[in-house]
PyMOL Python script that loads the backbone (N, CA, C, O; Angstrom):
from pymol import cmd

cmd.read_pdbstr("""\
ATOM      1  N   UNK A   1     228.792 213.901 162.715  1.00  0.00           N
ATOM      2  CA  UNK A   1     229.008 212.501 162.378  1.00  0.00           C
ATOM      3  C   UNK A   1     228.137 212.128 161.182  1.00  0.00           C
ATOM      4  O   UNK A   1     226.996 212.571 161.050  1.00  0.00           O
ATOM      5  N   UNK A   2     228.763 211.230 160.247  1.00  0.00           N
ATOM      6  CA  UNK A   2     228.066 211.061 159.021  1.00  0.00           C
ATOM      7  C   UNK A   2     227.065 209.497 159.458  1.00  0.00           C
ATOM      8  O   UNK A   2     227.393 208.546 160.168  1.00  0.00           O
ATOM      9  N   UNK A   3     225.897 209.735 158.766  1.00  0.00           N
ATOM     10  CA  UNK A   3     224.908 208.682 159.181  1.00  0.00           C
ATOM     11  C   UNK A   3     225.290 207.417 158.192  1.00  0.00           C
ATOM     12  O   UNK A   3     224.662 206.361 158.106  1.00  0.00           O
ATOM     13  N   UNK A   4     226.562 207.819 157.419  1.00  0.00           N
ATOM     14  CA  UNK A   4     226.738 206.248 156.175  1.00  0.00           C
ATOM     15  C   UNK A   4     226.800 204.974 157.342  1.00  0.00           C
ATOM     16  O   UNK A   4     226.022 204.024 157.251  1.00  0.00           O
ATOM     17  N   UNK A   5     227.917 205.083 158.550  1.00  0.00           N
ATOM     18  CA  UNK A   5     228.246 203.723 158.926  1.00  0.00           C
ATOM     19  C   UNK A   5     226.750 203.246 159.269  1.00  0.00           C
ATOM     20  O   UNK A   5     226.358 202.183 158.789  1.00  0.00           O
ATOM     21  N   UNK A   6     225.902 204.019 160.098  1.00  0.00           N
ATOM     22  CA  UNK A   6     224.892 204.007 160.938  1.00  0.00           C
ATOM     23  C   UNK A   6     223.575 202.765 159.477  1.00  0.00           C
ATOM     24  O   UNK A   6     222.916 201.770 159.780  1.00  0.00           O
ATOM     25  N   UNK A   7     223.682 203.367 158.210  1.00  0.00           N
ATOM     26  CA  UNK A   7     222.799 203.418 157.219  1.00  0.00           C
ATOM     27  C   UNK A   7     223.860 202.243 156.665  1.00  0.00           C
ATOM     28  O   UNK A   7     222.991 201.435 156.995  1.00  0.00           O
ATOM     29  N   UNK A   8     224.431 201.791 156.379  1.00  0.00           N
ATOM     30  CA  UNK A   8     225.579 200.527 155.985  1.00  0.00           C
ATOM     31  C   UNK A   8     225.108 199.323 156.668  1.00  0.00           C
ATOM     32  O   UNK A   8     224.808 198.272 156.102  1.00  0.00           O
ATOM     33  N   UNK A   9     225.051 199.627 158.348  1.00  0.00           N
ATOM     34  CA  UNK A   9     225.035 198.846 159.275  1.00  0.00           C
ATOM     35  C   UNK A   9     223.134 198.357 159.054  1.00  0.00           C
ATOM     36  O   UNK A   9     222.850 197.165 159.167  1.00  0.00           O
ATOM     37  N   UNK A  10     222.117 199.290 158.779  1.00  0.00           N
ATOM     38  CA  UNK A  10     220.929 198.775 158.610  1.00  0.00           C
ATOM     39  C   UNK A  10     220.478 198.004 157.720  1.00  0.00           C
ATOM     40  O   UNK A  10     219.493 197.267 157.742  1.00  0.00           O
ATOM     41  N   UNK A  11     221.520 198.269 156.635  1.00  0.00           N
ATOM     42  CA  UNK A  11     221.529 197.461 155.361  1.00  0.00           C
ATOM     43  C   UNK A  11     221.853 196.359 155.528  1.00  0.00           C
ATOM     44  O   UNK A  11     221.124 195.452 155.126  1.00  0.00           O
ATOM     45  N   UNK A  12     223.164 196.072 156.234  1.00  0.00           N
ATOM     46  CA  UNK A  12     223.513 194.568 156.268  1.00  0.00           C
ATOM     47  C   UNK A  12     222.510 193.669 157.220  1.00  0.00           C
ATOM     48  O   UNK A  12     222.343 192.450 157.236  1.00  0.00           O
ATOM     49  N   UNK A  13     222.074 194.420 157.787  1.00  0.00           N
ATOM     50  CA  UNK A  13     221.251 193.516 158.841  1.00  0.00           C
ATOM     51  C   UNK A  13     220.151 193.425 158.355  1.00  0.00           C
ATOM     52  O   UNK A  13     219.610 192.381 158.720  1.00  0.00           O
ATOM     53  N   UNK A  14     219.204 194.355 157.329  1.00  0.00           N
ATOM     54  CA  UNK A  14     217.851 193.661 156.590  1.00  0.00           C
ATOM     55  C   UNK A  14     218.509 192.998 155.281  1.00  0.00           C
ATOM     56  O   UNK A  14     217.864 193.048 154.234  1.00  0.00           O
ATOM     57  N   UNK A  15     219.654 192.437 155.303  1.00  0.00           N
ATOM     58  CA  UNK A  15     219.971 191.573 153.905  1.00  0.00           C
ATOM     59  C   UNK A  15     219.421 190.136 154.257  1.00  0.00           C
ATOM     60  O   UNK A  15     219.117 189.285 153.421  1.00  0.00           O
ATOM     61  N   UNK A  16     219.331 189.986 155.790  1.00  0.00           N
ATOM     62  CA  UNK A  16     218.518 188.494 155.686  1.00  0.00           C
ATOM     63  C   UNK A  16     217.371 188.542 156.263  1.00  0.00           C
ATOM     64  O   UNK A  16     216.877 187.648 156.950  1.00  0.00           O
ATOM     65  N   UNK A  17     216.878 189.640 155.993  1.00  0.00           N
ATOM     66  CA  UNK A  17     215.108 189.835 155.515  1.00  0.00           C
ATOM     67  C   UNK A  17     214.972 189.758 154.094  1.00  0.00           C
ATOM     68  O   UNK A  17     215.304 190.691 153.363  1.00  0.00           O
ATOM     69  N   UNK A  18     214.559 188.819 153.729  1.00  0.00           N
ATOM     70  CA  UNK A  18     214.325 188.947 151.999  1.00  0.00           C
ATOM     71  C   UNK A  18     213.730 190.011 151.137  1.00  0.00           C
ATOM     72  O   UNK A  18     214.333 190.630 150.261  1.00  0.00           O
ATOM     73  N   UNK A  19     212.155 190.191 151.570  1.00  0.00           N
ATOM     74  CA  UNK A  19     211.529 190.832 151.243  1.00  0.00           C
ATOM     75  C   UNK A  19     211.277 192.777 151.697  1.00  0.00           C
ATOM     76  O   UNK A  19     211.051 193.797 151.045  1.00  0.00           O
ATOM     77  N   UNK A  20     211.508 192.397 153.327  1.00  0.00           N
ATOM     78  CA  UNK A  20     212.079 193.731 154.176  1.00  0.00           C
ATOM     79  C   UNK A  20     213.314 194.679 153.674  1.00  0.00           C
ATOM     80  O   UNK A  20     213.211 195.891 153.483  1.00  0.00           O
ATOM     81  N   UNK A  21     214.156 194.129 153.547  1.00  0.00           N
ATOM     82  CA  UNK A  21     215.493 194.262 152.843  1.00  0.00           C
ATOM     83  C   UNK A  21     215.560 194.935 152.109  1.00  0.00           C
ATOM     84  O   UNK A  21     216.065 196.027 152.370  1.00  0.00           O
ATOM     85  N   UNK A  22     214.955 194.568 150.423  1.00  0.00           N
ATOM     86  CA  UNK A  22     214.913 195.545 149.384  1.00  0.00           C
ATOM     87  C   UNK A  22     214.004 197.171 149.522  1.00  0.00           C
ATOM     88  O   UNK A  22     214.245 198.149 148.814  1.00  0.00           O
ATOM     89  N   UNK A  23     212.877 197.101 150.690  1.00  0.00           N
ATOM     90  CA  UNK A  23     212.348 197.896 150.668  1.00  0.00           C
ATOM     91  C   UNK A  23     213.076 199.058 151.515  1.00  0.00           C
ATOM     92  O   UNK A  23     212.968 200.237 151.180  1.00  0.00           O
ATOM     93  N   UNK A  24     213.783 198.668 152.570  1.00  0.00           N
ATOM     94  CA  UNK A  24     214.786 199.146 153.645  1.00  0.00           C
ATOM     95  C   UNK A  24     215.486 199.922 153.198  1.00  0.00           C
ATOM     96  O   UNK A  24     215.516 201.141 153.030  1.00  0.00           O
ATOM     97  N   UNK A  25     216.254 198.821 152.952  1.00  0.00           N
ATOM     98  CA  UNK A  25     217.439 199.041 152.056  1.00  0.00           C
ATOM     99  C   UNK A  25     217.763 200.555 151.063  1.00  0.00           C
ATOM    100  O   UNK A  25     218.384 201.599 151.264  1.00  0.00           O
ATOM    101  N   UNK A  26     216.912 199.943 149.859  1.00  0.00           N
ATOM    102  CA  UNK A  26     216.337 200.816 149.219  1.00  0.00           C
ATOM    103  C   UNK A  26     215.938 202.266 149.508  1.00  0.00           C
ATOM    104  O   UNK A  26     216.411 203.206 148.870  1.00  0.00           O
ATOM    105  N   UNK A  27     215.201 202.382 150.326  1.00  0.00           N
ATOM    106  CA  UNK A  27     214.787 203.794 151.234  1.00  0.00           C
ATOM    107  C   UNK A  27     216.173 204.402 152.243  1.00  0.00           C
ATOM    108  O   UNK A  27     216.385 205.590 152.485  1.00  0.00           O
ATOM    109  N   UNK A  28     216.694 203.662 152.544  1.00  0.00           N
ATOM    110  CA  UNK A  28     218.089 204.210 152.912  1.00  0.00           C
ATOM    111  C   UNK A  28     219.194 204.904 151.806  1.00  0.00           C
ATOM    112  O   UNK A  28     219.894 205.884 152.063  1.00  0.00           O
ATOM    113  N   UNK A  29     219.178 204.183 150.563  1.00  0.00           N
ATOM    114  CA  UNK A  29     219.780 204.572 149.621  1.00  0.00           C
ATOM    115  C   UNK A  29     219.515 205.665 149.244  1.00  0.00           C
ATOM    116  O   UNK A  29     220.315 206.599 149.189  1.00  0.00           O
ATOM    117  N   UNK A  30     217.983 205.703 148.834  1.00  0.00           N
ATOM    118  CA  UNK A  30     217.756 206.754 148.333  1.00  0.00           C
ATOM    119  C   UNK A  30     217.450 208.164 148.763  1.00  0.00           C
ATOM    120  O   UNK A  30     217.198 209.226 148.193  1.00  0.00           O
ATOM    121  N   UNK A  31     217.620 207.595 150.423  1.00  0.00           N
ATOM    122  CA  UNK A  31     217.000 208.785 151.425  1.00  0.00           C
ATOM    123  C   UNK A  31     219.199 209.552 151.087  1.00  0.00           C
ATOM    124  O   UNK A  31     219.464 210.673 150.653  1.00  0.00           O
ATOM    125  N   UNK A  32     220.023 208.696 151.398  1.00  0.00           N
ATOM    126  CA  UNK A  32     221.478 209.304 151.058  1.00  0.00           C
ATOM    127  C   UNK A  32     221.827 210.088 149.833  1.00  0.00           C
ATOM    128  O   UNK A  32     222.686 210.963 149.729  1.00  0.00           O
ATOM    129  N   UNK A  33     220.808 209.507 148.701  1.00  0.00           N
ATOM    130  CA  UNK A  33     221.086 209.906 147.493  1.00  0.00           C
ATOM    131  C   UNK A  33     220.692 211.271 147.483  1.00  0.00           C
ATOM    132  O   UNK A  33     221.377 212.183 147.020  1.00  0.00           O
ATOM    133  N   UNK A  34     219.040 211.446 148.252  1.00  0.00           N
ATOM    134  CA  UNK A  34     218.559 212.747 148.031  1.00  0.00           C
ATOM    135  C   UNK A  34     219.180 214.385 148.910  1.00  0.00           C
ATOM    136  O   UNK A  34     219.011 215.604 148.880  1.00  0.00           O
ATOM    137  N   UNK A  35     220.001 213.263 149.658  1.00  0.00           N
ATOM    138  CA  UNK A  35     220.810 214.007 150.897  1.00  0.00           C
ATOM    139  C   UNK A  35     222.180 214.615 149.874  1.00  0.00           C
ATOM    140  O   UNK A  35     222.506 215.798 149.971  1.00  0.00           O
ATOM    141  N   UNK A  36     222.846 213.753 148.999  1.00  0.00           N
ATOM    142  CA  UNK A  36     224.080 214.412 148.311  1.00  0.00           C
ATOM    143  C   UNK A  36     223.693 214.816 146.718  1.00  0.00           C
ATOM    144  O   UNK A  36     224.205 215.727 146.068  1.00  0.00           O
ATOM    145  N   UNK A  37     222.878 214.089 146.371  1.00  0.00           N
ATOM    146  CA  UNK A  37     222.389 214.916 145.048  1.00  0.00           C
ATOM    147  C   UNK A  37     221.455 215.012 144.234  1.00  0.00           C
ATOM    148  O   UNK A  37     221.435 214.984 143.003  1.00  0.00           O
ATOM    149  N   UNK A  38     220.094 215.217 145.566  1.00  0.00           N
ATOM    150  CA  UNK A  38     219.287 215.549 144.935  1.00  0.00           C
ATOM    151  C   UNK A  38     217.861 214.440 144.172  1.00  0.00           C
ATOM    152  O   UNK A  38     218.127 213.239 144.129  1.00  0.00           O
ATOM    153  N   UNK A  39     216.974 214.720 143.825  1.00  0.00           N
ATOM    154  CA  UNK A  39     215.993 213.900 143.353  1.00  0.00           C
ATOM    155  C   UNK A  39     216.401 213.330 141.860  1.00  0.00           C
ATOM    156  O   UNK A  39     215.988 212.198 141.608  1.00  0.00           O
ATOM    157  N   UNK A  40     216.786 213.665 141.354  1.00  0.00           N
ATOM    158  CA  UNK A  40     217.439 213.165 140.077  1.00  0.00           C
ATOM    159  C   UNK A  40     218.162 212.213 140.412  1.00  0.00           C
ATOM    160  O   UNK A  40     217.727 211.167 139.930  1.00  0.00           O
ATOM    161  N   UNK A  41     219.954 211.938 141.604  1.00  0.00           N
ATOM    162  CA  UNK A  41     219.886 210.915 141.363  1.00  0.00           C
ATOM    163  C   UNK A  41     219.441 209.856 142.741  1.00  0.00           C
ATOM    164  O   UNK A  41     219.983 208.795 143.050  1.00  0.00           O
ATOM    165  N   UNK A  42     218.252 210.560 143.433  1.00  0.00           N
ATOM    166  CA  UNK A  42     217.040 209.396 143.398  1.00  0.00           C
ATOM    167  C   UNK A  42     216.232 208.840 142.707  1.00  0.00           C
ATOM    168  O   UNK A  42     215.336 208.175 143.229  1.00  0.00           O
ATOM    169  N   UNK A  43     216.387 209.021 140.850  1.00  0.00           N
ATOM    170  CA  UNK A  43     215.242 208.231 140.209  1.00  0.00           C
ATOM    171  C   UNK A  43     216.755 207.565 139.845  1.00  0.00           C
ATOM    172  O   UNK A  43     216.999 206.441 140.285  1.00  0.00           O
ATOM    173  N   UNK A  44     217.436 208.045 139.299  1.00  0.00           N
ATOM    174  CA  UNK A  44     218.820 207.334 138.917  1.00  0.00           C
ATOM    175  C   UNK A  44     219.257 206.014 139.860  1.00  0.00           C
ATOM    176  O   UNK A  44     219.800 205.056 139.309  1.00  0.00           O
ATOM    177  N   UNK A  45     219.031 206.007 141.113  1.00  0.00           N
ATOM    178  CA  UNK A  45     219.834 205.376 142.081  1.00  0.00           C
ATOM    179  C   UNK A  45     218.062 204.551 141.913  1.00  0.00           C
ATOM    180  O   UNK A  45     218.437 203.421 141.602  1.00  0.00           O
ATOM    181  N   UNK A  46     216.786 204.479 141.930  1.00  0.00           N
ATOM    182  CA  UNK A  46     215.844 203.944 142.025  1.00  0.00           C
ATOM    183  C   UNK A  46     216.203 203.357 140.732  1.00  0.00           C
ATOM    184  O   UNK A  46     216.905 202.353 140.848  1.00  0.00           O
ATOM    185  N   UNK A  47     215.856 203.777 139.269  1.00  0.00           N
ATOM    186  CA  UNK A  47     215.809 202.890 138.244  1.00  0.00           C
ATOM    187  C   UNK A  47     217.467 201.453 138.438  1.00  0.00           C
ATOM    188  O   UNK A  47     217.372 200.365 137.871  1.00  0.00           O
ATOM    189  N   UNK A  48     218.319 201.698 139.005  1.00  0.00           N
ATOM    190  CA  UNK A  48     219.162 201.273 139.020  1.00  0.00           C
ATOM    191  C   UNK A  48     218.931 200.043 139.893  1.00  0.00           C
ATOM    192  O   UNK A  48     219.312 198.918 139.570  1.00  0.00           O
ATOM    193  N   UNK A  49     218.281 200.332 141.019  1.00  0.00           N
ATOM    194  CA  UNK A  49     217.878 199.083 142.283  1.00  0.00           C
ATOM    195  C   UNK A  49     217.200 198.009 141.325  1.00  0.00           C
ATOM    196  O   UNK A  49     217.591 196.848 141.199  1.00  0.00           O
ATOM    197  N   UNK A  50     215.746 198.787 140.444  1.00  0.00           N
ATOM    198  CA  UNK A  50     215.363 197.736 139.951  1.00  0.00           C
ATOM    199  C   UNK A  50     215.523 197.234 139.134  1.00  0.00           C
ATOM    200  O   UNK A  50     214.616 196.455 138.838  1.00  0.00           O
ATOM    201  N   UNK A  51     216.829 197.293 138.117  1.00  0.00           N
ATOM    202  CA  UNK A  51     217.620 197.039 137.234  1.00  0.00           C
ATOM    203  C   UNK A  51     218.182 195.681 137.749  1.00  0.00           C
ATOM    204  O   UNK A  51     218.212 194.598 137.165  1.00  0.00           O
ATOM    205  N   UNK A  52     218.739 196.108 139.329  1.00  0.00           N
ATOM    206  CA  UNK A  52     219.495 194.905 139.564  1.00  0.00           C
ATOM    207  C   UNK A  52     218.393 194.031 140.005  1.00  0.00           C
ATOM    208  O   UNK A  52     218.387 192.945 139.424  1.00  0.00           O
ATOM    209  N   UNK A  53     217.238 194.251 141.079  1.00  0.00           N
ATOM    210  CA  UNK A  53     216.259 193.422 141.262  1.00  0.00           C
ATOM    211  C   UNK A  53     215.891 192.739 139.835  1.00  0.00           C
ATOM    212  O   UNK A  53     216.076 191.523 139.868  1.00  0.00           O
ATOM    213  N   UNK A  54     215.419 193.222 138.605  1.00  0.00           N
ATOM    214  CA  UNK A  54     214.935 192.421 137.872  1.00  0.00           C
ATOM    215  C   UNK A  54     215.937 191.233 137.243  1.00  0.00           C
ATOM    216  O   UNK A  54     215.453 190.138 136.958  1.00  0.00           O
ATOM    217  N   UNK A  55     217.146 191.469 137.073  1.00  0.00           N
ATOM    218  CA  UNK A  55     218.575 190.329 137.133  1.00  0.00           C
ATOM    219  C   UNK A  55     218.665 189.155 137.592  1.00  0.00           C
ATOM    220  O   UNK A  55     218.950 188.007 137.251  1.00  0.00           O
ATOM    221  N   UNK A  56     218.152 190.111 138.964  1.00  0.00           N
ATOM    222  CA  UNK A  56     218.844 188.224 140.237  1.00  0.00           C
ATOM    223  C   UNK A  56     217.190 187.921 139.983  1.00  0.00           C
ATOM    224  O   UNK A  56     217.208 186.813 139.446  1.00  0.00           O
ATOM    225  N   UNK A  57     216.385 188.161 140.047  1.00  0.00           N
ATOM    226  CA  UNK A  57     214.818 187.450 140.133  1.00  0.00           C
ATOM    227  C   UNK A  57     214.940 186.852 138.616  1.00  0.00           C
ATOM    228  O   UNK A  57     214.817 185.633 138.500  1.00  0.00           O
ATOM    229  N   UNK A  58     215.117 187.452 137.727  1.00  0.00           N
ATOM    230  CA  UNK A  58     214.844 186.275 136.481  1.00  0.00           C
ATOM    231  C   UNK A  58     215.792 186.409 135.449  1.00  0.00           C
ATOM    232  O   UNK A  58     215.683 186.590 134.236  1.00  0.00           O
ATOM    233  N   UNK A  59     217.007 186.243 136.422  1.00  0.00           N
ATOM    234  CA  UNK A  59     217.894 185.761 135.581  1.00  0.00           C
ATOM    235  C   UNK A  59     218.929 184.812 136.512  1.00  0.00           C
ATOM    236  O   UNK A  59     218.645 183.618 136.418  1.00  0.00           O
ATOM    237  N   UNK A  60     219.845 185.047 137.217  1.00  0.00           N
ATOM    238  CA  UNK A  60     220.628 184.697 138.548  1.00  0.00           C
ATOM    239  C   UNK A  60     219.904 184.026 139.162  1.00  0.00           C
ATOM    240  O   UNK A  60     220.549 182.993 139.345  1.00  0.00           O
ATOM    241  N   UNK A  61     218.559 183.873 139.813  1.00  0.00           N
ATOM    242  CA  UNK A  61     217.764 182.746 140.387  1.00  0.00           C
ATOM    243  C   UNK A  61     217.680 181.335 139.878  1.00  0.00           C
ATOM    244  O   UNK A  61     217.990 180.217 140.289  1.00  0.00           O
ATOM    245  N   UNK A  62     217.099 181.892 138.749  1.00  0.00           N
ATOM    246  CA  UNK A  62     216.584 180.415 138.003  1.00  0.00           C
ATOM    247  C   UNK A  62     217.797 179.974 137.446  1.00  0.00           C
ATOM    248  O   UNK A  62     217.740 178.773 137.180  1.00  0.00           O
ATOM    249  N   UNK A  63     219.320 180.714 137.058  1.00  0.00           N
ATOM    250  CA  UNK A  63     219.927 179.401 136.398  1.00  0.00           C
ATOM    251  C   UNK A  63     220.679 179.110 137.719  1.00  0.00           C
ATOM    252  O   UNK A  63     221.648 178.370 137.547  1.00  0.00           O
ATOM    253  N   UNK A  64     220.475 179.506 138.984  1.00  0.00           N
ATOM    254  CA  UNK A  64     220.862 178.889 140.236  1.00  0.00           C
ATOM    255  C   UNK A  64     220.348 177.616 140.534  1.00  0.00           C
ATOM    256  O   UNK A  64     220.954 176.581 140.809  1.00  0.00           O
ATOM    257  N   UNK A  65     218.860 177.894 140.419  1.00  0.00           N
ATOM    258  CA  UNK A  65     217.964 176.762 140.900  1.00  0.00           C
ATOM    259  C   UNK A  65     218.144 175.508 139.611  1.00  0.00           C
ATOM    260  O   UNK A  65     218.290 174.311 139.857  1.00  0.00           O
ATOM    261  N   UNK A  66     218.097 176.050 138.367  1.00  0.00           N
ATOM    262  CA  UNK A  66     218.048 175.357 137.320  1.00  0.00           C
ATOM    263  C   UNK A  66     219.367 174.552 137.556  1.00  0.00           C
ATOM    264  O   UNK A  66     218.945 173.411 137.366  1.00  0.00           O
ATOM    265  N   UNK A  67     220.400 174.446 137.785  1.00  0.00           N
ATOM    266  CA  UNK A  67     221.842 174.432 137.728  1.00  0.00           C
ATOM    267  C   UNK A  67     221.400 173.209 139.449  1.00  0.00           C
ATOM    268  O   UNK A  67     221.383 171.993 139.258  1.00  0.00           O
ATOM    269  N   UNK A  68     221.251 173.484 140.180  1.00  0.00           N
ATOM    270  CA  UNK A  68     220.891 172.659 141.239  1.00  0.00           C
ATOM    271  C   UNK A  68     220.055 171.248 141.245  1.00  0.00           C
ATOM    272  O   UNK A  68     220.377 170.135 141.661  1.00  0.00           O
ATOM    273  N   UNK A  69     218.745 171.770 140.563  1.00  0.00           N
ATOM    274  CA  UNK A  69     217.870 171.381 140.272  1.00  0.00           C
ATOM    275  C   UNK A  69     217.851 169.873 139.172  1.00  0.00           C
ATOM    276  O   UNK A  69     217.188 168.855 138.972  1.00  0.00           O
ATOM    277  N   UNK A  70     219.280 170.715 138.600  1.00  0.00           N
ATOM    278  CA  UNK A  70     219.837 169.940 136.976  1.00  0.00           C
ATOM    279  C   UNK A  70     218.268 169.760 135.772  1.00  0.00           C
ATOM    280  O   UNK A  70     217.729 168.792 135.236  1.00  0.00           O
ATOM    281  N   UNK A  71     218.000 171.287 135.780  1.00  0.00           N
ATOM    282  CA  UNK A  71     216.672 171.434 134.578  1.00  0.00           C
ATOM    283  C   UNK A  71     217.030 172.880 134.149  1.00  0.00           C
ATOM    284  O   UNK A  71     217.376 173.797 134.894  1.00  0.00           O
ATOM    285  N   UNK A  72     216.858 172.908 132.612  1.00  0.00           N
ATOM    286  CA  UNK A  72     217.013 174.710 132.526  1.00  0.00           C
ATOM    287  C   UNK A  72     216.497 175.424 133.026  1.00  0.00           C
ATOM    288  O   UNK A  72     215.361 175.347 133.495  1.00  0.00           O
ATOM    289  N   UNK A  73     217.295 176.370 133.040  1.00  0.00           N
ATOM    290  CA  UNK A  73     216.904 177.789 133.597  1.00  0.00           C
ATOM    291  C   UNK A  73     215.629 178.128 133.040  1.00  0.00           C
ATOM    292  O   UNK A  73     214.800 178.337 133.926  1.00  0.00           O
ATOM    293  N   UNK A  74     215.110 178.276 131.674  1.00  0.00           N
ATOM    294  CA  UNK A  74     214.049 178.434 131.399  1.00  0.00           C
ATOM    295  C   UNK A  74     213.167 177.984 131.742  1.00  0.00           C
ATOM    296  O   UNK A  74     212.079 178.559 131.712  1.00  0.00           O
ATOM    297  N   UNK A  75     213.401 176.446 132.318  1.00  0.00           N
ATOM    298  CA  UNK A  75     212.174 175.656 132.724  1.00  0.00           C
ATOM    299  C   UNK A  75     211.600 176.288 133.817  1.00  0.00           C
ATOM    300  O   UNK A  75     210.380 176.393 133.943  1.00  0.00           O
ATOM    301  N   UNK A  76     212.835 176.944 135.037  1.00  0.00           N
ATOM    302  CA  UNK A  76     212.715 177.134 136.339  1.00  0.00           C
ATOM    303  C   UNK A  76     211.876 178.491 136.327  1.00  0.00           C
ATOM    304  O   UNK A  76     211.159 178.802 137.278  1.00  0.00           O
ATOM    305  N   UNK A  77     212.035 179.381 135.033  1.00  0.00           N
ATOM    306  CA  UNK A  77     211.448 180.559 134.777  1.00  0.00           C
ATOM    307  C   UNK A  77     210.112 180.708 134.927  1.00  0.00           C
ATOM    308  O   UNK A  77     209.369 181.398 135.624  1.00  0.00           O
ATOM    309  N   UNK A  78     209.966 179.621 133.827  1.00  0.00           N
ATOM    310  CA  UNK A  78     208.373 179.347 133.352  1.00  0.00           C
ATOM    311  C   UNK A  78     207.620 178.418 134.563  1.00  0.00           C
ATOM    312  O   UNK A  78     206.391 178.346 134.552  1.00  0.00           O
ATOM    313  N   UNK A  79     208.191 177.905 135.321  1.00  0.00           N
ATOM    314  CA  UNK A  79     207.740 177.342 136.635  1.00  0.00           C
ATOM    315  C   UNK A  79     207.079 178.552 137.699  1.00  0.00           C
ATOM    316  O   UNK A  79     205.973 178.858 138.143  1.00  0.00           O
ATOM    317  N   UNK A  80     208.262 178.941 137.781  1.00  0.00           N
ATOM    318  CA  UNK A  80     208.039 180.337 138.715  1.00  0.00           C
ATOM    319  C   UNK A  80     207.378 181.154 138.675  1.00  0.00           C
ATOM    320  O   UNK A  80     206.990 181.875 139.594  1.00  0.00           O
ATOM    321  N   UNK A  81     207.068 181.184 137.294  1.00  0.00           N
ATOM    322  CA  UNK A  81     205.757 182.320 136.704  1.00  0.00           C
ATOM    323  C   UNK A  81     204.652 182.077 136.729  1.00  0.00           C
ATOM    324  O   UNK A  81     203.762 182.791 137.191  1.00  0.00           O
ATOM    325  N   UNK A  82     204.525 180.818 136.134  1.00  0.00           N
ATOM    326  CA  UNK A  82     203.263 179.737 136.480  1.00  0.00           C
ATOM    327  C   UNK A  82     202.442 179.781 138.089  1.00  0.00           C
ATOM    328  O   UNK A  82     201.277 180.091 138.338  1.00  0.00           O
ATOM    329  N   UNK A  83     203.470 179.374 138.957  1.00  0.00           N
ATOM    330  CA  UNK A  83     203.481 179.391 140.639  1.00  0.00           C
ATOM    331  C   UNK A  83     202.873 180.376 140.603  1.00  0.00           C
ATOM    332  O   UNK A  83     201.648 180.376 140.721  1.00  0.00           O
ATOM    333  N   UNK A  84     203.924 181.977 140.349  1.00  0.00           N
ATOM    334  CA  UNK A  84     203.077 183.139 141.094  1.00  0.00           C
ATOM    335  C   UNK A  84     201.739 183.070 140.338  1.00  0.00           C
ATOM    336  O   UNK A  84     200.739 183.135 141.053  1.00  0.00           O
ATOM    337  N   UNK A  85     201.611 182.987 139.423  1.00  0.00           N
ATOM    338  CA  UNK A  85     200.076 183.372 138.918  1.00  0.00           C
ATOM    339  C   UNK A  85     199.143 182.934 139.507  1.00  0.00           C
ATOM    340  O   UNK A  85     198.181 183.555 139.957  1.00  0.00           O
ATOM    341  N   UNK A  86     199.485 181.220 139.567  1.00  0.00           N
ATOM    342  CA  UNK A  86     198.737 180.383 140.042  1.00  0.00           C
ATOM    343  C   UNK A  86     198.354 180.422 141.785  1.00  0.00           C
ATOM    344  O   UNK A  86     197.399 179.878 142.340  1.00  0.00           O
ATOM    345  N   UNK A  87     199.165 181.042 142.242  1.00  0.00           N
ATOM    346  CA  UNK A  87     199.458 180.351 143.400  1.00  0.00           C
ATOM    347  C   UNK A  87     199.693 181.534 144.566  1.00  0.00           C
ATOM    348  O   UNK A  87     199.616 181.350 145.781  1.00  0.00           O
ATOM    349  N   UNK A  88     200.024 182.901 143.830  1.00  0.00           N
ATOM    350  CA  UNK A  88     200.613 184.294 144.574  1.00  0.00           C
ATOM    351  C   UNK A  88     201.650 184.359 145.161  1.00  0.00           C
ATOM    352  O   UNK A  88     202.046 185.290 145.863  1.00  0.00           O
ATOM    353  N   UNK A  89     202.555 182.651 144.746  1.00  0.00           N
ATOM    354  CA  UNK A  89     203.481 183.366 145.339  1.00  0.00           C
ATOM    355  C   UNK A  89     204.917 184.277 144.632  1.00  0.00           C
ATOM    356  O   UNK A  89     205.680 184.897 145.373  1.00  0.00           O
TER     357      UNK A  89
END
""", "prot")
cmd.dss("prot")
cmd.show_as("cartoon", "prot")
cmd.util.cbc("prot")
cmd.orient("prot")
């Protein structure tokens, strides 16, 4: 029996762990990746996660919030950056 449904099914259920999730997630992927091809494309399938992580965090977030918010996206950027520095989070 193939462990995809088993590894599908863990995924969807840490998608509403925020922070749990990507790390999960992630380690499932790449634990499949290294299972069909190898460590290569586990840096491939890794540079790729955080390709998309860096997107939705500062790009897709803020013109969400910005767009809600009714303030640019940039503003919401430079807010957010500010916060973590300031603030850790």
């Amino acid at each position: 029996m193939s462990p995809r449904p088993f590894f599908s099914l863990i995924v969807f259920i840490c998608s509403f762990i925020p922070i749990l999730d990507l790390f999960l997630s992630s380690l499932l992927i790449c634990i499949l990746g290294l299972q069909t091809g190898g460590f290569a494309l586990v840096l491939k399938l890794t540079l790729f996660i955080i390709g998309i992580h860096l997107v939705e965090s500062y790009l897709l977030n803020p013109k969400i919030m910005g767009a809600v918010m009714k303030i640019h996206f940039l503003a919401v950027l430079i807010i957010l950056l500010v916060a973590g520095k300031l603030f850790g989070f």
